[in-house]
C-alpha positions, 0 to 999 in steps of 0.5 A: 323383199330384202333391205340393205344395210342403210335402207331401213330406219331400225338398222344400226347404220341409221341409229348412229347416222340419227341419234337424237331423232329417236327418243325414249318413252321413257323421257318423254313421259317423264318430261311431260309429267314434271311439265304437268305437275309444275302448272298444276302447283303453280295453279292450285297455290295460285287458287290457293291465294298462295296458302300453301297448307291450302293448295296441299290439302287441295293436291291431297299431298302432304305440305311438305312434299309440295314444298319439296316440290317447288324447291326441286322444280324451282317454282316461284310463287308468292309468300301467302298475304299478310306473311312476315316471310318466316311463314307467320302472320305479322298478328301471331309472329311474335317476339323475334328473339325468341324470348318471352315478352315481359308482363308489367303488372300494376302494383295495388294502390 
């Protein structure tokens, strides 16, 4: 059996006739992997109550890299409860100007 240049899907003619039809493994697995790991983020922060100390223990990766994670894949997710947005608790935030708190002592009577 003998094929003509055009006849056969692996010839040249056909690679530049359809060249978005054939993809690469390679992007394909890439794609589903960040597909994967962004639901996986989002569900584990979500479990999480949006602790993201919690979810990274979880992941068993170190907080930094899923918070390298979420900006890269642009996650959105909620700050945990009860956060100030700077990552504190409104009990332990405090001063904001980075300068102790004065003390006043009572003078003895």
């Amino acid at each position: 059996m003998t094929r003509t240049a055009g006849s056969g899907t692996g010839t040249a003619e056909a690679a530049l006739t359809y060249p978005y039809r054939i993809k690469s493994p390679t992007a394909v697995y890439h794609k589903l992997t960040r597909e994967f790991q962004m639901k996986l983020i989002r569900e584990t922060i979500l479990a999480s109550q949006g602790n993201r100390t919690q979810a990274a223990r979880l992941l068993g990766i170190q907080r930094t890299y899923l918070l390298r994670l979420i900006r890269e894949y642009q996650i959105d997710v909620l700050p945990p409860a009860g956060s100030n947005g700077k990552g504190r608790t409104s009990s332990d935030a405090g001063p904001q100007c980075g300068r102790p708190t004065p003390v006043t002592v009572n003078a003895p009577r």
